[in-house]
C-alpha positions as CSV (number, residue, x, y, z in Angstrom):
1,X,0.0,0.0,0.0
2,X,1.6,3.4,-1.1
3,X,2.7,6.2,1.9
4,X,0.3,8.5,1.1
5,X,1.3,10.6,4.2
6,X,4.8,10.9,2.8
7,X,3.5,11.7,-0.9
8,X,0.7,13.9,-0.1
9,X,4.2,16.6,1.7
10,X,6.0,16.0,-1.5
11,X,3.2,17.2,-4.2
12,X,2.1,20.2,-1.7
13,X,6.2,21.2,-1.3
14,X,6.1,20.7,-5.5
15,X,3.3,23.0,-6.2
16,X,4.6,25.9,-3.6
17,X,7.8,25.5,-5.2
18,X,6.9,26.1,-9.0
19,X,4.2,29.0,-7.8
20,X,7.6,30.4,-5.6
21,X,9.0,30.0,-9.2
22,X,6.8,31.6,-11.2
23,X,6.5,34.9,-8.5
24,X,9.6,35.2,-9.0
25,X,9.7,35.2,-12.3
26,X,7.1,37.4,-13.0
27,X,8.7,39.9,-10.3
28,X,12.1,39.5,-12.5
29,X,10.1,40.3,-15.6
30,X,8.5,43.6,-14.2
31,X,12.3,44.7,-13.0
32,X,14.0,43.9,-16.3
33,X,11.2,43.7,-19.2
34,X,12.1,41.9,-22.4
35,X,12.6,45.3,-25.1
36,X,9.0,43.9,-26.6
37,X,7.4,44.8,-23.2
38,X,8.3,48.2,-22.3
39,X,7.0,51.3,-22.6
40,X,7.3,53.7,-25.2
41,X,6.8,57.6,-25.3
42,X,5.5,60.6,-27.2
43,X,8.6,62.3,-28.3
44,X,7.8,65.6,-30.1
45,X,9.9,68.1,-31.9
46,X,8.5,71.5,-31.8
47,X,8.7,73.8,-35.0
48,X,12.7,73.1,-35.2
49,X,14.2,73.1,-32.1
50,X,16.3,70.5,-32.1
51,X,20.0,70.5,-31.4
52,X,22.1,67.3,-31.2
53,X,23.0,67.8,-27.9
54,X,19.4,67.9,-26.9
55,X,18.7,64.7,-28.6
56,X,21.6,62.6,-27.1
57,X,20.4,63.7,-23.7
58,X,16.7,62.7,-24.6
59,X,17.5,59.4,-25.7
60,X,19.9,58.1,-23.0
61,X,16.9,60.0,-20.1
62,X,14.7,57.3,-21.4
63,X,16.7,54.7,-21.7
64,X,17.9,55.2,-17.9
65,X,14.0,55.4,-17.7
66,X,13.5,52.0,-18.8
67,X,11.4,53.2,-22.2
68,X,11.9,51.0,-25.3
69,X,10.8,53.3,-27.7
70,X,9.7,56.5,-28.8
71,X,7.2,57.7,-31.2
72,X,8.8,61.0,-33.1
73,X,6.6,63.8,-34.3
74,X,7.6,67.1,-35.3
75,X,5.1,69.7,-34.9
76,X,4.6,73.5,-36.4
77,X,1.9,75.0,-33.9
78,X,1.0,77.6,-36.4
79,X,4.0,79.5,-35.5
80,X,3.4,79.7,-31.8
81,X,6.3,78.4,-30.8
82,X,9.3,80.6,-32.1
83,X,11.1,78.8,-35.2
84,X,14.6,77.0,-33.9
85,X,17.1,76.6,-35.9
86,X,16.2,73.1,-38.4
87,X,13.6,73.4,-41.2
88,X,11.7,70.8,-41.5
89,X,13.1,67.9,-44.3
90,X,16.0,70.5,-44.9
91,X,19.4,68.7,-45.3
92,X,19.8,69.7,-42.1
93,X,16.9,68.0,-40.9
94,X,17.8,64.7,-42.4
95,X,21.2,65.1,-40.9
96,X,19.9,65.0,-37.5
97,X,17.4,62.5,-37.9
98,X,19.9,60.0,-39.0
99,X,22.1,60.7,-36.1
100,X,19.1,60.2,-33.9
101,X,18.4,56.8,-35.2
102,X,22.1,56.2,-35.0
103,X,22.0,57.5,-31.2
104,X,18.3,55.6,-30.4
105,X,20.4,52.2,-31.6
106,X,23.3,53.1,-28.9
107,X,20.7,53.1,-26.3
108,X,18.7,50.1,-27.9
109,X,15.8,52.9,-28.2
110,X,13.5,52.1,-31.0
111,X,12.1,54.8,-33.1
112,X,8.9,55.0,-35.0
113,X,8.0,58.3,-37.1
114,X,4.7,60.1,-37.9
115,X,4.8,60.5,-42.2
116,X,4.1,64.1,-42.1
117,X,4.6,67.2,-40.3
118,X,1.5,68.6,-38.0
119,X,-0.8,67.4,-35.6
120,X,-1.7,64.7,-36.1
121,X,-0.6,62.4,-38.8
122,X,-0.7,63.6,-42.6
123,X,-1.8,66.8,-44.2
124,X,-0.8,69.5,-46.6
125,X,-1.3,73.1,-48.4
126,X,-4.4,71.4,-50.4
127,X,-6.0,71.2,-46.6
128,X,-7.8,74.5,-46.4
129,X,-8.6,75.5,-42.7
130,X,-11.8,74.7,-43.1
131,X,-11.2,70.9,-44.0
132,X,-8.4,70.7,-41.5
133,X,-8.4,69.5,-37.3
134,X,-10.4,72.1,-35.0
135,X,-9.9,72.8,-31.9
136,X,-12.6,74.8,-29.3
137,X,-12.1,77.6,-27.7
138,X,-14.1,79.8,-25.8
139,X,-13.9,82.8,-23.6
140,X,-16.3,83.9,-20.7
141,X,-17.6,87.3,-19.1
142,X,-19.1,88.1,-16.4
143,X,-21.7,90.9,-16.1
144,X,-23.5,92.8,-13.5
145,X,-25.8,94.9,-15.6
146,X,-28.8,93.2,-17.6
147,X,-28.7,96.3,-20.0
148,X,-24.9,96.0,-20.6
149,X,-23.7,95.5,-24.1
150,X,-21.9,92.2,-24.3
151,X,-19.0,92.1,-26.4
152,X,-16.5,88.7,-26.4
153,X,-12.7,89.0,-26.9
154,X,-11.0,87.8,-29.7
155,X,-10.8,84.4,-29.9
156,X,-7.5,81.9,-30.1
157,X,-7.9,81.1,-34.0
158,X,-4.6,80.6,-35.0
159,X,-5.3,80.4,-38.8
160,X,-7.6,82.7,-38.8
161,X,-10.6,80.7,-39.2
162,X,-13.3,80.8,-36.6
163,X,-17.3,79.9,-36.7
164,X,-19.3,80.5,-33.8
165,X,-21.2,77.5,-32.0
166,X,-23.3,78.4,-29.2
167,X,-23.7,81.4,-26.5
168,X,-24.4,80.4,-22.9
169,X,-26.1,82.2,-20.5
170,X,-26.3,81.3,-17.0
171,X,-26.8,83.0,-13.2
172,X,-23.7,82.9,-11.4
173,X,-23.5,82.6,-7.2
174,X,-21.2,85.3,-6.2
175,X,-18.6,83.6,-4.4
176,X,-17.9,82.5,-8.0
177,X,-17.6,85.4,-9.6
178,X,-14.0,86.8,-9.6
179,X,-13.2,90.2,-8.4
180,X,-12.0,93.3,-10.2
181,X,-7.8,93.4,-10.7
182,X,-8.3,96.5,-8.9
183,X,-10.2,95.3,-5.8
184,X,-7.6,92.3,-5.4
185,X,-4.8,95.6,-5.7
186,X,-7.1,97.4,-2.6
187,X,-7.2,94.5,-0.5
188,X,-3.2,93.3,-0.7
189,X,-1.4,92.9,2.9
190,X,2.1,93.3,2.3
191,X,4.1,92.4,6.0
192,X,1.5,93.4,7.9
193,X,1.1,96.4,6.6
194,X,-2.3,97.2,4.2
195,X,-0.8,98.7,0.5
196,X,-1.2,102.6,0.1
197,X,-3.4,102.4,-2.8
198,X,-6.3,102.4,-1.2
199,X,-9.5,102.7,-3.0
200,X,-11.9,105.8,-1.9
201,X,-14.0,103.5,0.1
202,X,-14.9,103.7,4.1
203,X,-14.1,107.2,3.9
204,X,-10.6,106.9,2.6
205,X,-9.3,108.8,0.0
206,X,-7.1,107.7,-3.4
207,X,-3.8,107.3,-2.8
208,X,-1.3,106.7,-5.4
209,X,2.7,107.0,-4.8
210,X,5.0,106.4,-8.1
């Protein structure tokens, strides 16, 4: 008749071993990943400001990060961003861009590019701004007076193309309502001491020192 006191021990220590195994393993996996299993990143060159200096120091940052990859767009914001120094798909552009694949293979970074310049993906002068990506934008005024002529700022339309959507109108509880520049000026404390601008309010009188 088999010992199935002894055998029942052996198959319990078996299966806490291999699952001792396989924590192990898995904790092993999470501190070193494979290259196929780690992250990657949004890498994004804005309107030409790249330098190689800058890009060396990106690359070996993530790899000390523990990324595996990066996905490399460069973007024109409409000019928001001041122009650096590399046109984009100049000579000079291509230079870089093969020493950043040559530096990316250094720090066994992978690389993978967007096919066009912009946000996001491809486009082109044949994309008139009113076939191309919006954006919304709005701006907000609070009023005091229900005979007071409402005029909105100019909006953010970089391209200068801009349609009109909708117009809210709402009641707003006061402690939401931010004060005047003015009144925040009137109430400042600066060391214990209240400013001397001091708005002709409570009896005090207008006081302005340059």
């Amino acid at each position: 008749m088999p010992n199935l006191a002894a055998a029942i021990p052996l198959v319990l220590g078996l299966i806490l071993f291999s699952n001792s195994s396989l924590s192990d393993d898995l904790l092993d996996s999470f501190d070193s990943p494979a290259p196929q299993h780690k992250p990657w990143a949004f890498w994004y060159w804005i309107n030409g400001n790249i330098t190689k200096e800058g890009i060396n120091a990106d690359l070996q940052a993530m790899s000390e990060a523990g990324l595996g990859g990066v996905i490399l767009m460069h973007i024109n914001e409409h000019e928001m961003v001041p122009a650096g120094p590399i046109r984009f798909l100049s000579e000079q552009y291509k230079e870089v861009l093969k020493y950043t694949f040559e530096t990316a293979q250094k720090y066994n970074i992978q690389v993978n590019l967007y096919n066009s310049e912009g946000w996001s993906v491809a486009g082109g002068p044949w994309i008139t701004a009113e076939m191309g990506m919006k954006e919304l934008a709005w701006s907000e005024l609070n009023i005091g007076n229900k005979n007071q002529a409402i005029v909105f700022g100019k909006p953010h339309a970089p391209l200068g193309y801009y349609q009109d959507i909708a117009t809210l109108a709402f009641p707003t509880p006061v402690d939401f309502i931010e004060p005047d520049f003015t009144t925040l000026l009137d109430n400042i404390v600066v060391s214990g001491k209240a400013s001397e601008r001091h708005s002709a309010v409570e009896g005090q009188l207008l006081v302005d020192k340059d």
